[in-house]
C-alpha positions in Angstrom: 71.7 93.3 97.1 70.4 90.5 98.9 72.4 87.3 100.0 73.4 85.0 96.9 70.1 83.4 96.2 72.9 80.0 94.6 72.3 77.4 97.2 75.2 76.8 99.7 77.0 73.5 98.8 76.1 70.0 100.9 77.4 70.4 104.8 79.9 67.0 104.3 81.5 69.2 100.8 81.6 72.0 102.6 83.6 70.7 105.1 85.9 68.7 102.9 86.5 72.1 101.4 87.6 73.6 104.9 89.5 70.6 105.6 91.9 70.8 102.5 92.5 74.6 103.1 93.3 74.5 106.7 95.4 71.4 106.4 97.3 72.9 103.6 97.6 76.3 105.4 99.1 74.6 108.3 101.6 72.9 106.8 102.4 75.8 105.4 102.2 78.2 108.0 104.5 75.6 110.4 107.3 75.6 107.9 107.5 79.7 107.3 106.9 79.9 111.3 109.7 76.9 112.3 111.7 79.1 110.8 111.3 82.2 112.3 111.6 80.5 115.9 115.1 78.6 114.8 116.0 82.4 113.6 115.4 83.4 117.4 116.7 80.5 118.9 119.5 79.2 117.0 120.3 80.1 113.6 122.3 83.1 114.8 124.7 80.8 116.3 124.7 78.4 113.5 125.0 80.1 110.0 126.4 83.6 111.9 128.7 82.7 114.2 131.1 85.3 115.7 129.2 88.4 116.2 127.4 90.0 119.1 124.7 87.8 120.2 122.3 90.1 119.1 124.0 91.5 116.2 123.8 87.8 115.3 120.0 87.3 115.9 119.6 90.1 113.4 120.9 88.7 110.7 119.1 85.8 111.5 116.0 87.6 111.4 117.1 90.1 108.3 117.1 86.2 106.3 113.7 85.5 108.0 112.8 89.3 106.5 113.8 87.9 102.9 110.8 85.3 102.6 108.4 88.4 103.1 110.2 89.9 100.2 109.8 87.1 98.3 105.9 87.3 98.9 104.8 89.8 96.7 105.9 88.0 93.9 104.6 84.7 94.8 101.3 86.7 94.9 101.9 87.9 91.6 103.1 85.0 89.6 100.1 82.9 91.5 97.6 85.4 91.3 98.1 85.5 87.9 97.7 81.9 86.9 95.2 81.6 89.8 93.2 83.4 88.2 93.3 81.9 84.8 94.1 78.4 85.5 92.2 77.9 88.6 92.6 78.0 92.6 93.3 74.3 93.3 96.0 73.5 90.9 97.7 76.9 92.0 97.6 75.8 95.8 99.1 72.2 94.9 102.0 74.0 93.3 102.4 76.1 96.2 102.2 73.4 98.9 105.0 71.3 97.0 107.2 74.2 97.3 107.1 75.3 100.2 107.5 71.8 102.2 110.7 70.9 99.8 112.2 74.0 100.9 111.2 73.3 104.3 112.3 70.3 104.1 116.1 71.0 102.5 116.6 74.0 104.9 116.7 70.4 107.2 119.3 69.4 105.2 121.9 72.4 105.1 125.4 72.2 106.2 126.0 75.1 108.7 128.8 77.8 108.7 131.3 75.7 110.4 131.3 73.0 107.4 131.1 75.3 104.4 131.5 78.8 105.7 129.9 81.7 103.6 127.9 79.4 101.6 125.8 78.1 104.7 123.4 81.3 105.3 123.4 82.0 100.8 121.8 78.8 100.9 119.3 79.6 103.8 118.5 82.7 102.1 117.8 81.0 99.0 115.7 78.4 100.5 113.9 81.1 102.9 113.1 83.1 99.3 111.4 79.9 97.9 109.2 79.4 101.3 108.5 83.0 100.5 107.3 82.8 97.1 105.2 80.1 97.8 103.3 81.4 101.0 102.8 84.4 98.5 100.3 82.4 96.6 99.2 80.1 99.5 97.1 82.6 101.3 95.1 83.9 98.6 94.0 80.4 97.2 93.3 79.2 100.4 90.9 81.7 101.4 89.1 81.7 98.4 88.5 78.2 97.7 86.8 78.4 101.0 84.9 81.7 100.5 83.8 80.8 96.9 82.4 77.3 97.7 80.8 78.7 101.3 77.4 79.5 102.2 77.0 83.5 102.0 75.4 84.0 105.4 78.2 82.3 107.1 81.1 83.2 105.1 83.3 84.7 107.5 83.3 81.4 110.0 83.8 79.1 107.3 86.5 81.3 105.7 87.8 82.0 108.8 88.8 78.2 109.6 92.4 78.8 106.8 93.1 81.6 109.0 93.2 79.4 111.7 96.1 77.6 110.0 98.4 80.4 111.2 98.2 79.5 114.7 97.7 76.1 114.4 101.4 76.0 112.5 102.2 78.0 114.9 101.4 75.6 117.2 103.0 73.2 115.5 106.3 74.3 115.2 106.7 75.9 118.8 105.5 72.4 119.6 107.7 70.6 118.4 110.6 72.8 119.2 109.5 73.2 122.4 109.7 69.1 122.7 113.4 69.0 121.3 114.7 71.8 123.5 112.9 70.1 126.6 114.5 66.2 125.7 117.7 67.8 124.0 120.6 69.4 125.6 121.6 72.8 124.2 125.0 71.3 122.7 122.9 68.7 120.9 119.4 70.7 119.8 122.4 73.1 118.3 124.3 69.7 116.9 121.4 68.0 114.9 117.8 68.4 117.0 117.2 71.8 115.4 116.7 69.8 111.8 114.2 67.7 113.0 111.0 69.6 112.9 112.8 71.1 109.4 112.8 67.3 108.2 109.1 66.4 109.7 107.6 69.0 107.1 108.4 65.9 104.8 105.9 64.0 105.8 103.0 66.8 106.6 103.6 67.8 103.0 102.7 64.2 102.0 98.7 64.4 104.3 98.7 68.0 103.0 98.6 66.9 99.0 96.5 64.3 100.1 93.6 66.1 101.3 93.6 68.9 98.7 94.2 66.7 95.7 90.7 65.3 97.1 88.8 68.6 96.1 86.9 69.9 93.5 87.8 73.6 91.9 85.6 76.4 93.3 81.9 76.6 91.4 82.1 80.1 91.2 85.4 80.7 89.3 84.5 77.8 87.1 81.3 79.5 86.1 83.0 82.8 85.7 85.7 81.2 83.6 82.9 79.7 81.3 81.4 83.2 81.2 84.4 84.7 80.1 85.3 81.9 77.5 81.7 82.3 75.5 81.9 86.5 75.6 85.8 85.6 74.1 84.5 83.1 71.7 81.4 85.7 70.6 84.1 88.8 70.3 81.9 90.8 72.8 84.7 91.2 75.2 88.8 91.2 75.7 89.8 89.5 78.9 92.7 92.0 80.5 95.1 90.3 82.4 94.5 90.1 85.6 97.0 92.6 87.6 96.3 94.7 84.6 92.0 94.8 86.0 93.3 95.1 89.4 95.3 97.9 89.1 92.5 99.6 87.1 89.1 98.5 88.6 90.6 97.8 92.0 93.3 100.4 93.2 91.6 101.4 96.3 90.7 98.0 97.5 94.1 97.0 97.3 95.6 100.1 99.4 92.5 99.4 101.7 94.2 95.4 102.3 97.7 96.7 102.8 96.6 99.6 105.1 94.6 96.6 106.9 97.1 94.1 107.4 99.9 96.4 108.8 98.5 96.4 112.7 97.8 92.7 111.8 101.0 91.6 110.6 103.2 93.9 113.0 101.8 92.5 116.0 101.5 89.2 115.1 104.9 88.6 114.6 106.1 91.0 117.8 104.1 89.2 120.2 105.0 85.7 118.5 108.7 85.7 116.9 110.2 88.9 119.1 108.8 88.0 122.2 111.1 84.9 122.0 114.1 87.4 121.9 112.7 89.5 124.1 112.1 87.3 126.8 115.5 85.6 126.4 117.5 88.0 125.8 116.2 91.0 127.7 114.4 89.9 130.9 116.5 86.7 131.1 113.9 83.5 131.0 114.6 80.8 129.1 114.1 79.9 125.9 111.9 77.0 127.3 109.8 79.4 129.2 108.9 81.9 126.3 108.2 78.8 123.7 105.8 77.4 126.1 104.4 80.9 126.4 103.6 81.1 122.4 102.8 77.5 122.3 99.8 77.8 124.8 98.5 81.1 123.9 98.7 79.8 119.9 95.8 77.3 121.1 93.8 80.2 122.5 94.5 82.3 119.3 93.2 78.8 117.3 89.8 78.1 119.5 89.1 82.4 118.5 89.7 83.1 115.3 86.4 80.8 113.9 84.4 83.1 117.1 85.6 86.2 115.4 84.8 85.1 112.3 81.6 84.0 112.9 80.9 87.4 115.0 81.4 89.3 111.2 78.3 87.1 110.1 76.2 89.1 112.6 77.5 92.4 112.4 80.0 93.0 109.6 83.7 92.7 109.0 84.4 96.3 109.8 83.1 96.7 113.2 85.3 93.3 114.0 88.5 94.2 112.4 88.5 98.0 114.1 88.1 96.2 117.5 90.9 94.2 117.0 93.3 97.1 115.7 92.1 99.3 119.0 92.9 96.3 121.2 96.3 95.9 120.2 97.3 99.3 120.1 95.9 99.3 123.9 97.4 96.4 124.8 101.0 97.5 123.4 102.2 98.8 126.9 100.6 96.2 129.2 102.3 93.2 127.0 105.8 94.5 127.3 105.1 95.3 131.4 103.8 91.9 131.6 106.5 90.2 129.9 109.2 92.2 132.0 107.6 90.5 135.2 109.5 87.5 134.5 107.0 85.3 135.8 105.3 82.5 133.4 101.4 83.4 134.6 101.5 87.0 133.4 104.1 86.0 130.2 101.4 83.8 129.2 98.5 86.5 129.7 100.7 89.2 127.8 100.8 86.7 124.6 97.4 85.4 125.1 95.4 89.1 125.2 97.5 90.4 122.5 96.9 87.0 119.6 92.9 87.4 120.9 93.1 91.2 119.5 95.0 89.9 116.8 92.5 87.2 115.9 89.7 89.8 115.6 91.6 91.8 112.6 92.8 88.4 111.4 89.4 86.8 111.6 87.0 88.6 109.3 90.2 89.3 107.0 89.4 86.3 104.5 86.0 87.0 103.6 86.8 90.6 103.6 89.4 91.2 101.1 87.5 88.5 98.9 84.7 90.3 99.1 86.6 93.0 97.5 87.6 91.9 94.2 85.6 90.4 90.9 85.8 86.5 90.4 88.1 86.9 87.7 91.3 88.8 89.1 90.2 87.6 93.2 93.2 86.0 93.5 95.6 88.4 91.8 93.8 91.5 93.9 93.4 89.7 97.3 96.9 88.2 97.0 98.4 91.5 96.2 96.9 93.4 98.8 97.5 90.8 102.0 101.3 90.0 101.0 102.6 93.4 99.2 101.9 95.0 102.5 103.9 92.1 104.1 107.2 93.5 102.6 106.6 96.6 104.9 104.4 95.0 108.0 106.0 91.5 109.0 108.6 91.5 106.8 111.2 94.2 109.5 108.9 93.7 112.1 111.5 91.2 114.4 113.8 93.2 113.1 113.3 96.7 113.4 111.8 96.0 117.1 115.2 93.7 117.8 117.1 96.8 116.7 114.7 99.3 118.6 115.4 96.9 121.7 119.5 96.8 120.6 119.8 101.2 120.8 117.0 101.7 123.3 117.4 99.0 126.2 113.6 99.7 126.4 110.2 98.1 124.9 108.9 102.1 124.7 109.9 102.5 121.1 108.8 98.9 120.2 105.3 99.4 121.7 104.9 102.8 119.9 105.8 100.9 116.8 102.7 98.4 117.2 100.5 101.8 118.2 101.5 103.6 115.0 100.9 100.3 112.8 97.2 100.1 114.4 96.4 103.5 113.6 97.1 102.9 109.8 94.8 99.8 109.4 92.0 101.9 112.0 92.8 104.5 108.9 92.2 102.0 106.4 89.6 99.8 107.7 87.5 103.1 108.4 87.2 104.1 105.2 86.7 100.8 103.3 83.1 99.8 102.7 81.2 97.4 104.7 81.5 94.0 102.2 79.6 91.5 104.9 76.3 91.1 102.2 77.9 91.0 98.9 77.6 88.1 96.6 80.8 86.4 94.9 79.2 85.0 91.9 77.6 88.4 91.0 80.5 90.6 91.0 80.8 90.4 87.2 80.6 93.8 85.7 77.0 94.6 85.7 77.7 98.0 87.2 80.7 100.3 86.2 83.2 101.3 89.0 82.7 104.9 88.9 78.8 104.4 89.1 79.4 102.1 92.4 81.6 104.0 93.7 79.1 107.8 93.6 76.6 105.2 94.6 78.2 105.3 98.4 78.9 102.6 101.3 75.5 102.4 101.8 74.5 101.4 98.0 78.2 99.3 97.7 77.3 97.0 100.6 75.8 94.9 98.6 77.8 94.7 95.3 80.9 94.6 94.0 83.6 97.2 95.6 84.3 97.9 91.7 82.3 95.9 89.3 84.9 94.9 86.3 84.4 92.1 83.7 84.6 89.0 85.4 
């Protein structure tokens, strides 16, 4: 099949489209990312004082690992009702959530006022932030890749993805600033809470913008198709987890397999590089945040390139060269790191988020391409954050502990090689998805007669045509 022959929406909507998604995904992505920083920096001191340094920093990060457990549901519960209810409503909810938890976690009283209690409420918080990043992602992306024209639907989908780094950038930023103005006794006193308490008012430009947009055209024409074969008896709806599980098994092994080199190295060379650095070759904290901060604008100017790049020769060929460059790069970043100087820190980081950004790129418009209209969410959802429970989820952590029993980055570096050669795995045999048309992955071919058609046949239709 052809390109969609539905005509791509007016450049200004377009863009108001983009707009709402990346603003929301930034906000977003700063609060779940401000937290993993404090969780290197100083959250072991403050809600688990007493142990070994870096027994504390552990179970810092083991709370950090809690919001990726939290994900998987999130992508449930919003899959669900994203995919009955709509994408924008679902994303409104999400964006609430996660900048009142942001913005409490600003708020807590550490171990030293109310002992025990101090990191059960962090946890607690850190599961909300999870839940609603769970349905943030999916939403986001598919607002964007249902409204976009087809020919360019990996840059324009790429631009949420570039909310990662830009909250990223964000809250390094901004803890970067407090730690360089602020003394250590008093960024550990009250300056941490800061950037915890700005989420407030990002939360309040993120509603903003995305209460400004309409719902995508292409789930409200598949909803209306769905609502007049109900109304006629012709067909029962299944729910939709229900028609992922059954139409779209494979597709949803194929995103988890894909996003384990993503999702490993991301947060190595961004969260455990801060301990790293600190901890193991001695620079300061000041040094490594500045590190992450600058390469996190490089990683932001390359992910719309990438994506773009998928336009002109498929999402595949993009995402395989991103998993090969990180597992190449896995030695070199730790050897750079250990030189202790700033020039090479910075490289290390900045080579290792560009390999990243090609895997993380083409990602949106791939896994939408994967799944009908009508359980998009729910499948595309499922497969990016499920795998999060066993990719970024222990990833600071089981490296910290690697780093804790092995004094070496070795282990940690065979870690990120192993990841990458499950997603070259998985990416390998998925089919190519770059020409396939949203609106017409409605169920006007069975599965099985897709699937014995091959990759050839399948680029161009659904990866397993289901009712929409």
């Amino acid at each position: 099949m052809a390109a969609p022959a539905t005509s791509p929406p007016a450049p200004t909507s377009l863009k108001r489209i983009v707009a709402a998604s990346l603003i929301g995904t930034t906000v977003e992505w700063y609060d779940f990312f401000l937290y993993g920083s404090a969780a290197a920096l100083v959250f072991n001191k403050l809600f688990f004082p007493g142990s070994d340094p870096l027994v504390g920093t552990l179970l810092s990060f083991l709370t950090y690992a809690v919001g990726f457990a939290a994900r998987p549901v999130g992508a449930l519960v919003f899959g669900h009702y994203g995919d009955r209810l709509g994408r924008k409503k679902l994303l409104v909810l999400s964006l609430l959530m996660m900048g009142g938890a942001t913005f409490a976690i600003g708020l807590l009283p550490t171990h030293a006022t109310v002992g025990t209690a101090a990191p059960v409420l962090l946890t607690v918080l850190r599961l909300v932030q999870g839940f609603a990043l769970g349905g943030e992602w999916g939403g986001a992306v598919l607002l964007v890749s249902e409204h976009g024209d087809a020919r360019r639907r990996g840059f324009w989908a790429s631009w949420p993805q570039t909310g990662a780094p830009a909250g990223q950038l964000l809250a390094t930023g901004v803890l970067s600033v407090m730690t360089a103005l602020l003394s250590d006794a008093a960024f550990a006193s009250w300056g941490w809470r800061v950037p915890f308490l700005l989420s407030g008012v990002l939360v309040v430009v993120g509603l903003w913008v995305r209460l400004s947009v309409d719902e995508s055209p292409v789930f409200k024409a598949a909803l209306a198709s769905a609502e007049v074969r109900r109304a006629e008896g012709t067909a029962v709806e299944k729910t939709p987890l229900v028609a992922v599980l059954k139409y779209h098994w494979r597709d949803v092994l194929i995103a988890m397999g894909a996003r384990m080199a993503e999702n490993i190295s991301y947060y190595v060379i961004t969260a455990f590089v801060l301990v790293y650095a600190t901890s193991h070759t001695g620079l300061s904290q000041q040094t490594a945040l500045n590190a992450v901060l600058i390469a996190s604008a490089l990683h932001f100017a390359v992910i719309p390139a990438w994506g773009a790049l998928s336009d002109r020769i498929g999402r595949r060929p993009v995402y395989l060269l991103g998993a090969v460059g990180v597992a190449a790069w896995a030695f070199p970043f730790f050897a750079l790191v250990d030189s202790r100087q700033f020039g090479l820190l910075l490289l290390a980081v900045s080579v290792g988020l560009v390999f990243h950004g090609a895997m993380y790129a083409p990602q949106a418009a791939f896994f939408a391409e994967m799944f009908a209209t009508r359980m998009r969410y729910s499948g595309a959802s499922i497969g990016a954050q499920f795998s999060s429970v066993a990719a970024g989820a222990p990833a600071p952590l089981i490296a910290t502990a690697l780093l804790a029993d092995f004094d070496s980055p070795t282990p940690i570096a065979l870690y990120v090689i192993a990841a990458a050669l499950l997603t070259l795995v998985a990416v390998g045999v998925a089919r190519e998805t770059r020409s396939r048309d949203l609106a017409a992955v409605d169920g006007t071919a069975t599965a099985g007669a897709l699937r014995a058609s091959g990759p050839g046949a399948a680029e161009g239709g659904a990866s397993s045509a289901v009712p929409s």
